[in-house]
C-alpha positions in Angstrom: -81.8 -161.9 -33.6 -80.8 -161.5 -29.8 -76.6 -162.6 -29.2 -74.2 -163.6 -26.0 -70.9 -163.5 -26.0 -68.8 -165.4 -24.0 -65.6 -164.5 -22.9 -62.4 -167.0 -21.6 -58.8 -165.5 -20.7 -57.4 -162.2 -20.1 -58.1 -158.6 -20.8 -57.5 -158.6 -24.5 -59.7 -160.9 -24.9 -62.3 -159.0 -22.6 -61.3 -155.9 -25.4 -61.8 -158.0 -28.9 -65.5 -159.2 -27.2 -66.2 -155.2 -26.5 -65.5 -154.9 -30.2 -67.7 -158.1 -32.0 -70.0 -157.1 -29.6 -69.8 -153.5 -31.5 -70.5 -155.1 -35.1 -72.9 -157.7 -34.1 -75.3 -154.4 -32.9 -74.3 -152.8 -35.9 -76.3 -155.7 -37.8 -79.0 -155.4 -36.0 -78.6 -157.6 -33.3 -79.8 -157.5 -29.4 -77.6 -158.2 -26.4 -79.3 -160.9 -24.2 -78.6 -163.1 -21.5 -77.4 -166.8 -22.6 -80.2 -168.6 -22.5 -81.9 -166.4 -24.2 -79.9 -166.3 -27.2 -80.3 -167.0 -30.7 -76.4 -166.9 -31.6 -73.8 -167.8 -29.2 -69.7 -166.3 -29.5 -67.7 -167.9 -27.4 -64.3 -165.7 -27.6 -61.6 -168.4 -25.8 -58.4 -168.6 -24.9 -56.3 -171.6 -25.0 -53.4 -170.2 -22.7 -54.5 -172.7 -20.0 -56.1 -176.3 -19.8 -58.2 -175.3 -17.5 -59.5 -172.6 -19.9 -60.1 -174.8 -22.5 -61.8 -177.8 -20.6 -64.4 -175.1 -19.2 -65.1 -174.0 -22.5 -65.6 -177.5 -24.0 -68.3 -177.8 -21.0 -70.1 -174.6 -21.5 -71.1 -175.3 -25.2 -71.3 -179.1 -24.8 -74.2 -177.5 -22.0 -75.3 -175.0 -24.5 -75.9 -177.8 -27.4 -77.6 -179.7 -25.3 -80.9 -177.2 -25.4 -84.0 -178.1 -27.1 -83.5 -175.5 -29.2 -79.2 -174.6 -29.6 -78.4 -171.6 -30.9 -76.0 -170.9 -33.8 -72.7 -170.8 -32.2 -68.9 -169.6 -33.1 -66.1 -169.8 -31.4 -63.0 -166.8 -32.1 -59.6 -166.3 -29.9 -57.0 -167.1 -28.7 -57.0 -171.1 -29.7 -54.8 -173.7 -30.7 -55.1 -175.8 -33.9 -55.3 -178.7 -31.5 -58.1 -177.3 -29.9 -59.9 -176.1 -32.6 -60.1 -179.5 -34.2 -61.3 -180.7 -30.7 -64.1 -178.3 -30.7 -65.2 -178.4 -34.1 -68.3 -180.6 -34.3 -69.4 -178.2 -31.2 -69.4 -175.5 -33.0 -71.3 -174.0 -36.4 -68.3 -171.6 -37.4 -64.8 -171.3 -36.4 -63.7 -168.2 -36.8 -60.1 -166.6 -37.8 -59.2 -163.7 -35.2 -58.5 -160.9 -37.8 -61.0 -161.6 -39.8 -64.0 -162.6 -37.5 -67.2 -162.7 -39.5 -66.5 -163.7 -43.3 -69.6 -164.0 -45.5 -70.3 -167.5 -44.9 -72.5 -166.3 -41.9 -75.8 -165.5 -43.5 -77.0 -163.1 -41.3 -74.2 -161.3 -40.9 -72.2 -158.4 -43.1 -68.7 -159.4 -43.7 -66.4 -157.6 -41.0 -62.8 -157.0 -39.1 -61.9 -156.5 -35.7 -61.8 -152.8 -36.7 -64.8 -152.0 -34.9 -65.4 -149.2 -32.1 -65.5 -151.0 -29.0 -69.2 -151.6 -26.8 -68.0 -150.9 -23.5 -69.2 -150.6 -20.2 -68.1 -147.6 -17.8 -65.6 -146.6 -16.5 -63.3 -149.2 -17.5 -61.7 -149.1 -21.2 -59.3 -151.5 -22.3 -57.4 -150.1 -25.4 -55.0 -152.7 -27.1 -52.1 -151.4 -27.9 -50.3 -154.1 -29.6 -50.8 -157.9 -30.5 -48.5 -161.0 -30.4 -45.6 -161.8 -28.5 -42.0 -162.1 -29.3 -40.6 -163.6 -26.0 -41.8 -167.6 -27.1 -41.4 -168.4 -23.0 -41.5 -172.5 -23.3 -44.9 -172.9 -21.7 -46.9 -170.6 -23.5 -49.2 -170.5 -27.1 -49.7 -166.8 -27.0 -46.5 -166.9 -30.1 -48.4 -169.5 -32.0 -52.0 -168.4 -31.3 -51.5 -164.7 -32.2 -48.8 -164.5 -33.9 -45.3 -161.8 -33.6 -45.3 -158.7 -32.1 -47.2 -156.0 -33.8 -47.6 -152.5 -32.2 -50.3 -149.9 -33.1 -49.3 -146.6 -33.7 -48.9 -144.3 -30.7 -51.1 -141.4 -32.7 -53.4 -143.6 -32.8 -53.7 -144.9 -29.5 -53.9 -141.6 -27.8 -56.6 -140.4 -30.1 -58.2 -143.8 -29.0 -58.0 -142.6 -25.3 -58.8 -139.4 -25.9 -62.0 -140.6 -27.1 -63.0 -142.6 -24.2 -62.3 -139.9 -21.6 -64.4 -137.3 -23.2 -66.8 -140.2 -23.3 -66.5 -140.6 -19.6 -64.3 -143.7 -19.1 -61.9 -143.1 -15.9 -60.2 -146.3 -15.8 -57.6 -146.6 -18.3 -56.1 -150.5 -19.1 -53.5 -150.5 -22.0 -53.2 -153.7 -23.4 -50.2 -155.8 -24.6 -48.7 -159.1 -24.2 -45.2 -157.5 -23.2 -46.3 -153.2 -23.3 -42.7 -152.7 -22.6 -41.6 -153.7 -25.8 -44.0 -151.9 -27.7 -43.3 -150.0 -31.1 -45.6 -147.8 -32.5 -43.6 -144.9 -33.4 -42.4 -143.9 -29.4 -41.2 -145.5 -26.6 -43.6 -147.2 -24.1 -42.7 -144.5 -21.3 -43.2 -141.8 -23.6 -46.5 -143.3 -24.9 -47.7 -143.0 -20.9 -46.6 -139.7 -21.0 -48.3 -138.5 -24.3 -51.7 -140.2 -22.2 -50.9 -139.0 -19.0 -51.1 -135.1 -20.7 -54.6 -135.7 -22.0 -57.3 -133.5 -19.9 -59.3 -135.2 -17.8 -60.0 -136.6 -14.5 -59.1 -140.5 -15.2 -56.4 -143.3 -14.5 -54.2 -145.1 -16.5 -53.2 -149.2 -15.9 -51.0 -151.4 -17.7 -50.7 -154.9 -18.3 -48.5 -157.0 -18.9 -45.5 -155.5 -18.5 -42.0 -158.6 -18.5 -39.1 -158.1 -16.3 -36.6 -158.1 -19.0 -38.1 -155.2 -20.7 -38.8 -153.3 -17.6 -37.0 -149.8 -16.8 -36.1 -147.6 -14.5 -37.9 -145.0 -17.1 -41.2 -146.3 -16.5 -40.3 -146.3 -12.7 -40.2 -142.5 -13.5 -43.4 -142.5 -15.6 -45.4 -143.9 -12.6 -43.7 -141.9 -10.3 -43.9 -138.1 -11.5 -47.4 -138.2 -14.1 -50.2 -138.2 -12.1 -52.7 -140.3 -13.9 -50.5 -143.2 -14.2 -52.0 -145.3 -11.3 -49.5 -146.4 -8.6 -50.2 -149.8 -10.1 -47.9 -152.2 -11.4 -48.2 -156.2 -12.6 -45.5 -157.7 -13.4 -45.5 -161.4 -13.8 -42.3 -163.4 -12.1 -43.5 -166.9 -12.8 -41.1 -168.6 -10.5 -38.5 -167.8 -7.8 -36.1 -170.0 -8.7 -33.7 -169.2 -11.6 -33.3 -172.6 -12.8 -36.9 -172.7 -13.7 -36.4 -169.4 -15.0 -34.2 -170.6 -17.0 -36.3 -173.7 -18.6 -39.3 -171.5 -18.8 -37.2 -168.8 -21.4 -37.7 -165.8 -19.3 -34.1 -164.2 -19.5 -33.9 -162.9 -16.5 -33.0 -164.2 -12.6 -34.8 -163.6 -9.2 -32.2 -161.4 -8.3 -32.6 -159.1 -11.3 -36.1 -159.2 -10.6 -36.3 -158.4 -6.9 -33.5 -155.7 -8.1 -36.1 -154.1 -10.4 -39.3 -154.5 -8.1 -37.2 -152.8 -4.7 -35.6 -149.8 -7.3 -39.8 -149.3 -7.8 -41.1 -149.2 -4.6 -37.7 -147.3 -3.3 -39.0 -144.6 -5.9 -42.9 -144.6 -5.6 -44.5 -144.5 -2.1 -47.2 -147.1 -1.5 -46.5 -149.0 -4.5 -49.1 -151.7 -5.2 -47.6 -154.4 -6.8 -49.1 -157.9 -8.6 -47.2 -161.2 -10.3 -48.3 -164.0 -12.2 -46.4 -167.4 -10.9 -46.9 -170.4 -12.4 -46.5 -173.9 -10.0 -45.6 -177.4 -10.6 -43.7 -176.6 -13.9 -42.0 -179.8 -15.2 -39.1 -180.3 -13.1 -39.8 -178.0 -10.1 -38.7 -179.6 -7.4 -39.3 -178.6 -3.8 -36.7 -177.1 -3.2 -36.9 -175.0 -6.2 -41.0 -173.8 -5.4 -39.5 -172.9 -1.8 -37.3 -170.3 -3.8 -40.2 -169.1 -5.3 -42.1 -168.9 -1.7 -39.0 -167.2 -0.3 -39.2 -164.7 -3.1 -43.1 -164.0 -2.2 -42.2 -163.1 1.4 -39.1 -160.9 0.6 -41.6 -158.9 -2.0 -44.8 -158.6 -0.2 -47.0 -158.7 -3.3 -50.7 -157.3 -3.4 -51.8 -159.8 -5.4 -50.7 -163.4 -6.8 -52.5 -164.5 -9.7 -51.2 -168.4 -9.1 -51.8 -170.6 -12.5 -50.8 -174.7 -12.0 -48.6 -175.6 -15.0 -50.7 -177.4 -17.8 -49.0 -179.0 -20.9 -49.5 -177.2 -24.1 -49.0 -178.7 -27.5 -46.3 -176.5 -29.4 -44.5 -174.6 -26.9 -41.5 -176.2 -25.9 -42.4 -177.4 -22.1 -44.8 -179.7 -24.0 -42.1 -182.0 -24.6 -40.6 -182.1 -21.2 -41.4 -184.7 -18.7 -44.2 -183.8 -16.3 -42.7 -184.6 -12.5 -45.1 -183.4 -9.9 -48.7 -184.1 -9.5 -52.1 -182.5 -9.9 -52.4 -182.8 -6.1 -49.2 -181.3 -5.6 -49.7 -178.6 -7.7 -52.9 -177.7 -5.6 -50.9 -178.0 -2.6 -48.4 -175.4 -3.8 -50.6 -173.2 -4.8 -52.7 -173.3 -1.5 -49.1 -172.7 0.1 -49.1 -169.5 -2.2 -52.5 -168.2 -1.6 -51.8 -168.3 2.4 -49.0 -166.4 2.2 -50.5 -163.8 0.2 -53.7 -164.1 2.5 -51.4 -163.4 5.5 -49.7 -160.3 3.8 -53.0 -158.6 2.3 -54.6 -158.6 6.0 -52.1 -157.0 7.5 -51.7 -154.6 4.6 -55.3 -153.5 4.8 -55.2 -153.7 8.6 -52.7 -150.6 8.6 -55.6 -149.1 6.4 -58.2 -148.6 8.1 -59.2 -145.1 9.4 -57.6 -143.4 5.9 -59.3 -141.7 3.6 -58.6 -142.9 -0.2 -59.8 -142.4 -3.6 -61.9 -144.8 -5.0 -63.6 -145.0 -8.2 -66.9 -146.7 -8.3 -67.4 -149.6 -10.6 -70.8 -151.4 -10.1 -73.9 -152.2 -7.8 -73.5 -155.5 -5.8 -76.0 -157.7 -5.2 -76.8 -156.9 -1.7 -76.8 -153.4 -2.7 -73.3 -151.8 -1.9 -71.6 -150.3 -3.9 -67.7 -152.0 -5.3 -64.8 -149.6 -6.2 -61.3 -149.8 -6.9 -58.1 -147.9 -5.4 -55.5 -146.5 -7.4 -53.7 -149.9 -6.2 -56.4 -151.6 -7.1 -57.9 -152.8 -4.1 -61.6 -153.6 -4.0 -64.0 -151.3 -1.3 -67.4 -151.9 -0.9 -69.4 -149.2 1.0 -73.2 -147.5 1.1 -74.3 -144.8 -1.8 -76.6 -144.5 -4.5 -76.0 -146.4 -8.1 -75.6 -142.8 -9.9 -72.1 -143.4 -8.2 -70.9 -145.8 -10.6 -68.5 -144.4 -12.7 -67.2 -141.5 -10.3 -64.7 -140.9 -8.1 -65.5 -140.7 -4.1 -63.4 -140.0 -1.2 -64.0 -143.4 1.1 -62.8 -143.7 5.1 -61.8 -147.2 5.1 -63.9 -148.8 8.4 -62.8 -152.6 7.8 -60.7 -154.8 6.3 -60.2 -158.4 5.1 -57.6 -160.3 3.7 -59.2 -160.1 -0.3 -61.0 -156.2 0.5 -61.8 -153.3 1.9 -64.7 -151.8 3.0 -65.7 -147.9 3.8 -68.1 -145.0 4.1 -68.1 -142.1 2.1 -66.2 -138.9 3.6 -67.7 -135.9 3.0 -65.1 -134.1 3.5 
């Protein structure tokens, strides 16, 4: 039997398809593309609407076939949602336990397996669940409490995937900074960070409540801890803040972002910021836009507020529109259009270390920075998973783009 898996939402999710991708090879199965597929995963997430409503129309396209594969869905997925899907789909599958006998061609089987991943990028959960219950998201009610993995076995995790070659480094957590497993998060980094090798280390996500000025020392003095933070805001306005549960106020965290970028040169820093929440009004988004200009961020990831049934925004009163929403968000992306050019403007003519991640389609070659920028310059695939010293030669708002220096 050939398999696809298909794969809605965030990193973690990205990590638990690496791993049913694992034990679906371990029975004998083949990797293929859709189409071609005799059994279909679709590993979802129902964090977002809009995530859910382009799943329901990828497998109401995939039944459609003369022929429809067997098909399951796993994630990150509300009750409500589930029952949605159901006639969709042949199995419905608990996370934890993601192929019980029922599937006849299939061993029974955890989410224990040794992850299929592709180089140089390995994403290495280090905890599960979330604590924080902000009121507009399921993460508490789809995946349960907080539940850490222990550090040992984490870093033998990591170790693992450097001496395999992996040079990009993503821990994984719904809030890493509140992580348990036996050490502190900081000391964690530091534990990774002493590991031989040449590789980098992200993190993601990391909440503002949580955050410290000993991880501000992490990033600053160990090397392999990318000059790379995320760290989601959500809104600018503290009355918002306030409705949306995230214990904290602009102030506190523009306080914590400046005390970062005080202490580590060239900084690269990204938010999440959610628009059109129930209530904003516009003067309350035009805190949030004043807060994007004061910060300078290198990246927005910009989500328009949808309702979801058991978190506690569900029940407030929706007051601003689907085209509003858009308009805000197009607001958003301008500014942060505006700020990237003239970031990557000051670039060009550096040299900077990129590692190479994959082949384009006209041929170029795509790499990251250590803030994690996107280059795209000449050189043979057997790049692809290395590190190379690029001159930057142009710029755009969303990218760079280089030649490789030889010297």
């Amino acid at each position: 039997m050939k398999y696809c898996i298909i794969t809605f939402g965030c990193q973690a999710n990205k990590s638990d398809s690496e791993k049913i991708a694992s034990f679906l090879e371990k029975n004998g199965l083949q990797k293929t593309s859709e189409k071609e597929a005799d059994f279909v995963v679709i590993n979802s997430c129902s964090v977002r609407q809009s995530a859910v409503d382009r799943m329901e129309a990828k497998i109401r396209e995939i039944k459609k076939r003369k022929k429809p594969p067997v098909t399951a869905l796993t994630g990150c997925v509300l009750q409500k949602d589930k029952k949605k899907l159901k006639p969709f789909f042949d199995y419905m599958l608990p996370e934890k336990e993601l192929f019980p006998q029922k599937i006849p061609f299939l061993k029974k089987g955890f989410l224990k397996e040794a992850p299929k991943r592709e180089k140089p990028t390995a994403y290495i959960t280090i905890m599960s669940g979330c604590d924080n219950f902000c009121s507009y998201c399921v993460v508490p009610y789809t995946k349960g409490r907080e539940s850490s993995r222990p550090a040992k076995e984490v870093v033998e995790e990591a170790k693992k995937t450097i001496k395999e070659g992996y040079r990009d480094i993503w821990l994984l957590g719904q809030n890493v900074n509140s992580y348990k497993g036996g050490v502190k998060f900081s000391n964690l980094l530091r534990e990774i960070n002493k590991i031989r090798g040449d590789f980098w280390v992200r993190f993601t996500s990391s909440h503002p409540k949580d955050f410290s000025s000993d991880i501000i020392s992490v990033i600053k003095n160990c090397k392999k801890i990318t000059n790379y933070l995320h760290l989601p805001v959500q809104s600018g306005d503290d009355e918002i803040l306030k409705k949306m549960n995230r214990s904290y106020t602009s102030e506190q965290y523009k306080k914590a972002v400046n005390e970062a970028k005080k202490e580590i040169p060239g900084l690269s820093v990204s938010t999440d910021i959610i628009v059109g929440f129930p209530g904003e009004t516009e003067k309350q988004f035009h805190n949030t836009v004043k807060l994007v200009k004061e910060i300078g961020f290198d990246m927005i990831y910009i989500g328009r507020y949808s309702p979801r049934m058991q978190t506690a925004a569900y029940n407030m009163k929706e007051t601003v529109s689907e085209e509003e929403k858009r308009r805000r968000e197009k607001i958003l992306e301008e500014l942060l259009k505006e700020s990237n050019l003239e970031k990557n403007k000051k670039l060009v003519g550096r040299k900077i270390r990129v590692l190479t991640t994959q082949m384009t389609k006209k041929n170029l070659l795509s790499g990251k920075t250590e803030g994690y920028k996107s280059v795209l310059f000449k050189g043979p695939k057997s790049l692809i998973g290395e590190f190379v010293k690029i001159k930057i030669t142009g710029y755009s708002s969303w990218g760079l783009k280089g030649k490789i220096s030889r010297k």
